[in-house]
C-alpha positions in Angstrom: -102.1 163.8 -118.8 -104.1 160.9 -119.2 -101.3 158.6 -118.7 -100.1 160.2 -115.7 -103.5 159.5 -114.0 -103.6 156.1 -115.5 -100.3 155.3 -113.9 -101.6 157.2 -110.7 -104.4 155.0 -110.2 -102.5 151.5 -110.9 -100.2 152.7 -108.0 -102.8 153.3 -105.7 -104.4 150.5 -106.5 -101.0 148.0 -105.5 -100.6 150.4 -102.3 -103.9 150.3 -101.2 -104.1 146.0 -102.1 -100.9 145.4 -100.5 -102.1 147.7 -97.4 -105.4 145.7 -96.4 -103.5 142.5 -97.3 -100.7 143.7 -94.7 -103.8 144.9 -92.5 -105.4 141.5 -92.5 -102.6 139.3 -91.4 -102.0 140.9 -88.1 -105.5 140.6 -87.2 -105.7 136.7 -88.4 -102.0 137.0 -86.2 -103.9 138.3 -83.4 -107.0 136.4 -83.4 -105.1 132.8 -83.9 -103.0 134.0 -80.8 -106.4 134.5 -79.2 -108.1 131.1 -80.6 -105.3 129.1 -79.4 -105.9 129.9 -75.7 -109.1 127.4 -76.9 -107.3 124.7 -77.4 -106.8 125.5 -81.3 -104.0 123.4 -83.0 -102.0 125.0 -85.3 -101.7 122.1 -87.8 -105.7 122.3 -88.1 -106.1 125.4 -88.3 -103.8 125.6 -91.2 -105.2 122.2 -92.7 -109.2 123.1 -92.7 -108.9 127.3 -93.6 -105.9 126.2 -96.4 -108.5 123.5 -97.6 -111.4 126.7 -97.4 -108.8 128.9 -99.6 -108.5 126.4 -102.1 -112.2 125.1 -102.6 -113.3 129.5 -102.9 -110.7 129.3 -105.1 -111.5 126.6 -107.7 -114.0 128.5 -109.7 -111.8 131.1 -110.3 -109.3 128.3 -111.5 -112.1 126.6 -113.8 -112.8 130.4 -115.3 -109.2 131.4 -115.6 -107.9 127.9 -117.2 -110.3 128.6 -120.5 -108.1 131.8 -121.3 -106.3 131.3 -124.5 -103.8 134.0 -123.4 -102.5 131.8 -120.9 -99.5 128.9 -122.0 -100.5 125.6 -120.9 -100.4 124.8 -117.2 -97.4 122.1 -117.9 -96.4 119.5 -115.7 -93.0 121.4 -114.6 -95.0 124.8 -114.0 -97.6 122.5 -111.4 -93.7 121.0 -109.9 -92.3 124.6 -109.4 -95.8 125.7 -107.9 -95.6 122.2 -105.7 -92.2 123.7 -104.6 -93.8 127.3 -103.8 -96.3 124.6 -101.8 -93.5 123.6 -99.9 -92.1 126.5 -98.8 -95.6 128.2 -97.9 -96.4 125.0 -96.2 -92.8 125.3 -94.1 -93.0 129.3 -93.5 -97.0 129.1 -92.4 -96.3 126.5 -89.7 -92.8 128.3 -88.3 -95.2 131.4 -88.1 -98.1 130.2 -86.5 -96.0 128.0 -84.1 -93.6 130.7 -83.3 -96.6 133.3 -82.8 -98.1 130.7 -80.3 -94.9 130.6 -78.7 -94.6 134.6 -78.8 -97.2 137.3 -79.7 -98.0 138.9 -82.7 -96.2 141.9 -82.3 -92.7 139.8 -82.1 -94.2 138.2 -85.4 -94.5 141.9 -86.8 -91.6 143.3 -85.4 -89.2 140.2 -87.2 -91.4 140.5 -90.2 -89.2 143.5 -90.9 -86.5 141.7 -92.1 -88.3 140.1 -94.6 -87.2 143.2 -97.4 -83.3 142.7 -95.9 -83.6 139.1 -96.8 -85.4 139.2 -100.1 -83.1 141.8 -101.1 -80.2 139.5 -100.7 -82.1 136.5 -102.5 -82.8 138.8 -105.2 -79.0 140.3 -106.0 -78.0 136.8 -106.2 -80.7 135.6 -108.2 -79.4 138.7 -110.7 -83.2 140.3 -109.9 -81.1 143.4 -108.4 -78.0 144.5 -109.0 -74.9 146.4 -106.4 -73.4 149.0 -107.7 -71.5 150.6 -104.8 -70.5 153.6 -106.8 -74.1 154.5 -106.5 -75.6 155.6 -103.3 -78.8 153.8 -103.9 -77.2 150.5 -104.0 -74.9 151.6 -100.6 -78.3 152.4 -98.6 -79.7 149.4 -99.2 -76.4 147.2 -98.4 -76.4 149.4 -94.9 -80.4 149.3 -94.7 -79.8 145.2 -94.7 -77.0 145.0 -92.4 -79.2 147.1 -89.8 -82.2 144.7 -90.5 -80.3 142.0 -89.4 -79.0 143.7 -86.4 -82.4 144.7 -85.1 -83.9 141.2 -85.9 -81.2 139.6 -83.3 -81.8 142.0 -80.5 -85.4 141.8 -80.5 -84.9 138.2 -80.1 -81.5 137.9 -78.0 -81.6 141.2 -75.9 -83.8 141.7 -72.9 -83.4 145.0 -71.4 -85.3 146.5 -68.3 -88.9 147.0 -68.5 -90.1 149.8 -70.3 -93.8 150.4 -68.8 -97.1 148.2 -67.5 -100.0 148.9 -69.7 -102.2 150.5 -67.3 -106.2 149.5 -67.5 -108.9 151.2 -65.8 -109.4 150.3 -62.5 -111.6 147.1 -62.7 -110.7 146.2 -65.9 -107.4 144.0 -66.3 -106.8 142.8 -70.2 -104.4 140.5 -68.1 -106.6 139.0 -66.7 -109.5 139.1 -69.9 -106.7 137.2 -72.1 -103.8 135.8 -70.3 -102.9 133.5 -72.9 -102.0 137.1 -74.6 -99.2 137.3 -72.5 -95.7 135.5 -73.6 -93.2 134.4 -70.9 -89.7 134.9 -71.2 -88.7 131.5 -71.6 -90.7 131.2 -75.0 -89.6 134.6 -76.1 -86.5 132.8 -77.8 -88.0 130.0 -79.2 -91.1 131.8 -81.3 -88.0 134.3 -82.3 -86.1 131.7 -83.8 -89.3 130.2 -85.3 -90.1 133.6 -86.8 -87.2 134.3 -88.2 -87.0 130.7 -90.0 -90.4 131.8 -91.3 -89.1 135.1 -92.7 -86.4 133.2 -94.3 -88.4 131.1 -96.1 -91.3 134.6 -96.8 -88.2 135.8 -98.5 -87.5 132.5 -100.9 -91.0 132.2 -101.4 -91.7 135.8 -103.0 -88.3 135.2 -105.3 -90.0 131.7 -106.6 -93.4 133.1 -106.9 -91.9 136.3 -109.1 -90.2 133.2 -111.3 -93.6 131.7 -111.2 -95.8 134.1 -112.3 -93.0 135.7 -114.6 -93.3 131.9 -116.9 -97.3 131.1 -115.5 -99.2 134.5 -115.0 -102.3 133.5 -114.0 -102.8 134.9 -110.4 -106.1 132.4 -109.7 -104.6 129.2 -110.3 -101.0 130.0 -109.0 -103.4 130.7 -106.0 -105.5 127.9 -106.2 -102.8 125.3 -106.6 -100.5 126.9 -104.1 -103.4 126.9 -101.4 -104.1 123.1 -102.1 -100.8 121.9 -102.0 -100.6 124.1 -98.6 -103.5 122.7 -97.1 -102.5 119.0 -98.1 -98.8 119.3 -97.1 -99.6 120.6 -93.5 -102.6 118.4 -92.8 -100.2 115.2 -93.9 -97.5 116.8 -90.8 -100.1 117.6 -88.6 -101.5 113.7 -88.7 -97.7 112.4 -88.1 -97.2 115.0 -85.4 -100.6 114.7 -83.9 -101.1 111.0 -84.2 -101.7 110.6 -80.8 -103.7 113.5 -80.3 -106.8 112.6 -83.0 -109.5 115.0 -80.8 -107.5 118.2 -82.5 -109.1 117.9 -85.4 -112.2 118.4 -84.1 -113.8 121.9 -84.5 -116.1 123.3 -81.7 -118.6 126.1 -82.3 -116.7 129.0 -81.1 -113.9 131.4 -82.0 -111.8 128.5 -83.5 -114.2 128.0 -85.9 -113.9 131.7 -86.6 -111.1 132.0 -86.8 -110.4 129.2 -89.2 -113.2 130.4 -91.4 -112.0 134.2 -91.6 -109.0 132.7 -92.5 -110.0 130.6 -95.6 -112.1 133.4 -96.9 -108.5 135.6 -96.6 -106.0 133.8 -97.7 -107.8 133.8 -101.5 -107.5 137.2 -101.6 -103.9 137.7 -99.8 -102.4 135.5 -102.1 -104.2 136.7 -105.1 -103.3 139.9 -104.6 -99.6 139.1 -103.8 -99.6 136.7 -106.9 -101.0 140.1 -108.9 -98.4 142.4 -107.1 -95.3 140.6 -107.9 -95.8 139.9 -111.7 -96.1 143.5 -112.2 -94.1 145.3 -109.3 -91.3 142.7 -108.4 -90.3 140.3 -105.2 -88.7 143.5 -103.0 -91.7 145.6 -103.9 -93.6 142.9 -101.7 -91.2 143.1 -99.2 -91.0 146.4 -98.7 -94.5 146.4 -97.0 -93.8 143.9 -94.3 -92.3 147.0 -91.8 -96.1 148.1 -91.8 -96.8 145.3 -90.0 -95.4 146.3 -86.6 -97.4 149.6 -87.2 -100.5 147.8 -87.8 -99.7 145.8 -85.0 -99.3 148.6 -82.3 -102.6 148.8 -80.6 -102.8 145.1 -80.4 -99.9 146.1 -77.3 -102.3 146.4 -75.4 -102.5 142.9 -75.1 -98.9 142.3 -74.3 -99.2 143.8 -70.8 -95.1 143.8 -70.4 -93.2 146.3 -72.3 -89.2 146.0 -72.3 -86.8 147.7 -74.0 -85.4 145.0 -76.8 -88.9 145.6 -78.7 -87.5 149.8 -78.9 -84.5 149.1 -79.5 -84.7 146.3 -82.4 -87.8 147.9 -83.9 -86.2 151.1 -84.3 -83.2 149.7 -85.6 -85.5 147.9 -88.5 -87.6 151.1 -88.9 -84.3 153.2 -90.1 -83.2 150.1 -92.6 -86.9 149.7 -94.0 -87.2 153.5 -94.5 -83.8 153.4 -96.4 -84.3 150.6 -98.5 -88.0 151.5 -99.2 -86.9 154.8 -100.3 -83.8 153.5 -102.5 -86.1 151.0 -104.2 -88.9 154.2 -104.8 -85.4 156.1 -106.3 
């Protein structure tokens, strides 16, 4: 009895993590979306708050490296973490970019993919295995194929318009926050960018799991990981802002806030991710990214536009996540 409420309690415990982690990155979405309108680059903000993560970080590093439980952090463990760096550094940028270019419920709503994708990665990295005698392994084969599906006609298809978010009568949200509001012609692009960025999500969990599978020290997977992030894009955004050196200056209103709720999150996302997957597995991340788009909902508001192609591909993405979720559960 004991052990059941043991194992009870380290469940909850990854649910309810992986739920306020899920929780807190559509509202860093929605508030970046909302400090951009400011003039807020996205190589800065991704520079400064990854710089944040990884000084909030350090003690935790300095505490954690005295464990004698740990092997020693060798030089090709600090390359493979480099390489996580990388691809963090590559998937953070697509997704910031492409939610500048969208909204964050497009970055939601593709998010959904992300267990489709790191499924695949993980059956051919031998992480899962197909059996298609087993109905299990034919859900989530059918669950991935309809993932895919709905991720290219919530970026290709635009159907008629759905409804107009009505306001009361002399309030406008349009008109509060009209950089809120994504035009078609960008609709596309931040599609495309999002969906690179979920490509990458989905690599990124697969190395981590490898990672903390040889290294399993959560804090300085984190700590390095954040510090290679924050010196990878601040390098890109000098060579792509060279011209532009006034970006890098922070005024005193909801850019800095935004960059500061973000370094005091991103600790604690990545912790928590680094945590999750050691014990739970790559998909079992994965699997939480659907929540996203229902996280996301009553940020709608904001999006004053509602057309058909967000039904139809989110619906499509809702069955598949629901199938594979459940499979993976089985």
């Amino acid at each position: 009895m004991a052990g059941a409420v043991s194992l009870w309690r380290r469940e909850a415990t990854f649910l309810t993590a992986m739920l306020a982690s899920e929780t807190g990155i559509v509202g860093l979405n929605t508030l970046f979306k909302a400090a951009t309108s400011k003039g807020l680059n996205s190589y800065t903000f991704l520079g400064y708050s990854y710089l944040l993560a990884s000084l909030l970080l350090l003690p935790s590093h300095l505490f954690t490296n005295r464990s004698r439980s740990l092997p020693p952090l060798s030089f090709s463990i600090l390359c493979k973490i480099g390489l996580l760096g990388l691809v963090g550094s590559t998937y953070v940028i697509t997704s910031y970019i492409g939610v500048k270019y969208s909204n964050p419920t497009l970055a939601s709503a593709i998010s959904n993919i992300t267990p489709a994708l790191t499924f695949i990665l993980a059956v051919i990295f031998r992480m899962e295995k197909v059996r298609f005698k087993e109905r299990s392994s034919v859900a989530k084969v059918m669950g991935t194929i309809l993932s895919l599906v709905g991720a290219l006609v919530v970026v290709l298809y635009h159907g008629p318009r759905v409804f107009i978010v009505l306001s009361a009568p002399n309030l406008n949200f349009h008109q509060l926050s009209p950089s809120l509001s994504s035009s078609n012609s960008n609709w596309i692009i931040g599609g495309c960018l999002l969906t690179i960025r979920d490509i990458f999500v989905s690599v990124s969990f697969i190395l981590q799991a490898h990672i903390m599978s040889e290294y399993p020290a959560a804090f300085t997977v984190s700590f390095f990981y954040t510090l290679f992030v924050s010196i990878i894009t601040s390098l890109t955004g000098l060579v792509v802002e060279r011209n532009n050196p006034s970006v890098w200056i922070i005024r005193f209103d909801i850019t800095l806030i935004c960059i500061l709720a973000m370094g005091i999150f991103t600790p604690v996302y990545y912790v928590i991710h680094s945590w999750t997957v050691r014990y739970k597995g790559p998909l079992y991340l994965a699997i939480f990214k659907p929540l996203s788009i229902l996280i996301a909902f009553d940020w709608r508001t904001f999006d004053n536009d509602r057309f058909l192609r967000c039904d139809v591909g989110e619906s499509k993405r809702r069955e598949d996540s629901v199938i594979v979720t459940y499979r993976k559960r089985e």
